[in-house]
N, C-alpha and C positions, 0 to 999 in steps of 0.2 A: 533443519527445519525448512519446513518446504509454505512459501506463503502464497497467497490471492495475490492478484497486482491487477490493478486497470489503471489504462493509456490515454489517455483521452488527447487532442491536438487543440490546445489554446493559443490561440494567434497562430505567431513562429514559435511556441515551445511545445514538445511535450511534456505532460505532468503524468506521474507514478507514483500510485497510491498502494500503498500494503492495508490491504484490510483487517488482518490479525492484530496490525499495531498499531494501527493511525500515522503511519508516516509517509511522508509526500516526498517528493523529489521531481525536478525536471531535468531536462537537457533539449537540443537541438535538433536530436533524431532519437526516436526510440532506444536504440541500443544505448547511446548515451543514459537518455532516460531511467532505464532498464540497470543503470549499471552503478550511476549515480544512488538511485534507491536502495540499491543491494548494501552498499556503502552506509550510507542513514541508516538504515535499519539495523546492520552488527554495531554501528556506533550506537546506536539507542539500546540496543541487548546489553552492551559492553559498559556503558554508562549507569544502570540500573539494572544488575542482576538479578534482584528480586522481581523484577516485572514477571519473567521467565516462569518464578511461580505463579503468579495472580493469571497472568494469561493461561496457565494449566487448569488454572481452578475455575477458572470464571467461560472455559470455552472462547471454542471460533464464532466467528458472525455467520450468518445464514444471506446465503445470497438467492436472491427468488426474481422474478418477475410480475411488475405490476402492469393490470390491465386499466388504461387511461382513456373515455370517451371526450371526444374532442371536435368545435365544430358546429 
């Protein structure tokens, strides 16, 4: 399963989000970050194996760009 992830840099950590599942994860450097996530999310799979179908059924999220006037 191949998911979304965004990085974002809060303070000293980073945080990593999976967008397919809602789950978050940090660390100290991205790759931590990055690696940590990976980790939450099979234990979230592994945890609730039925998730696996509702997420088949119910689709991915759509990711787009919003245009904000500002100012």
């Amino acid at each position: 399963m191949i998911c979304t992830t965004i990085l974002t840099k809060e303070k000293k950590w980073y945080v990593a989000r999976c967008l397919e599942l809602g789950v978050t994860s940090q660390g100290k450097t991205v790759e931590e970050a990055q690696m940590n996530l990976k980790e939450a999310a099979e234990l979230y799979l592994e945890d609730a194996p039925k998730r696996r179908e509702i997420m088949s059924s119910v689709g991915f999220p759509m990711v787009t760009t919003l245009e904000i006037a500002y100012g």
